[in-house]
N, C-alpha and C positions, 0 to 999 in steps of 0.2 A: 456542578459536579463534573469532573474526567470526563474522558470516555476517551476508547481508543479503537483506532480506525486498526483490523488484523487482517493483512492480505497475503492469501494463500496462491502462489502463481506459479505455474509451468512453462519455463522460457522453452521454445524452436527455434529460436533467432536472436545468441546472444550479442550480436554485433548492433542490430535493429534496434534491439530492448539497453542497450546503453543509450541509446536517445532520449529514450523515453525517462530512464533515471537520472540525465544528466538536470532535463524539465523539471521534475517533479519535487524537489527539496524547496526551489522558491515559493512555489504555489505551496506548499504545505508552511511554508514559513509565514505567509501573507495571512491564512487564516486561522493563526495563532500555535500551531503543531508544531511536533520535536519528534524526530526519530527516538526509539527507544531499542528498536532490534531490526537489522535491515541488512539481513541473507546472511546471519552469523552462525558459527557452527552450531548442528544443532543435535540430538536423539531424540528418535522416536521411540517413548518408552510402550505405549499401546494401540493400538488400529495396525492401519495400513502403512506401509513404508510410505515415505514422500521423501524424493530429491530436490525438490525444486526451490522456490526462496520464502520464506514467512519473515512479513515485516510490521513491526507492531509501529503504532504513530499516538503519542499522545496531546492528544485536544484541551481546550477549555471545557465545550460540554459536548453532546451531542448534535447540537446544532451546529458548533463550526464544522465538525468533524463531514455533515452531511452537507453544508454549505459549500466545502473545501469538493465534493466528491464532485457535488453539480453544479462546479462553476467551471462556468466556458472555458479556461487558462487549463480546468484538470481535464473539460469533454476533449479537447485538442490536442491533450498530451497521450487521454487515452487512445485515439486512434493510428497512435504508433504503436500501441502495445498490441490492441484486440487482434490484427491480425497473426502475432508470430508470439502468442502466450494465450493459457488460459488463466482465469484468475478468478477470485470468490472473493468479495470485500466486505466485513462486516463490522460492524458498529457497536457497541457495548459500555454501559454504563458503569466508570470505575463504584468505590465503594466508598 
């Protein structure tokens, strides 16, 4: 079954975090993922406002999706992000 990797993130350092997104489509392509929505326009129709980018990623299942997160190519790509973004990544079983 799907599942799709939805990363909610706060860029401080858009010049930094182009590095990091230039990394991250191989690694996501190696275990089996496809962009679906990556920092397109967007409305907030309820909550809190957010500026910042929502990128949706779809999987095979839930395990590439978590394989893709904790494999060494993404821990490495992460540590250009973690210090100039914050971010919230979560996982979800399509239907």
């Amino acid at each position: 079954m799907a599942a799709y990797l939805i990363a909610k993130v706060e860029i401080d350092n858009p010049e930094i975090y182009a590095d990091y997104t230039a990394k991250s489509p191989e690694i996501i392509e190696k275990f089996g993922g496809k962009f679906l929505s990556r920092a397109g326009a967007m409305d907030v129709l309820e909550g809190d406002d957010f500026s910042g980018r929502i990128v949706i990623v779809e999987f095979p299942d839930r395990t590439a999706a978590c394989n893709f997160y904790r494999s060494e190519e993404y821990q490495a790509a992460r540590l250009i992000r973690e210090p100039i973004a914050s971010a919230q990544f979560i996982v979800v079983e399509g239907i």
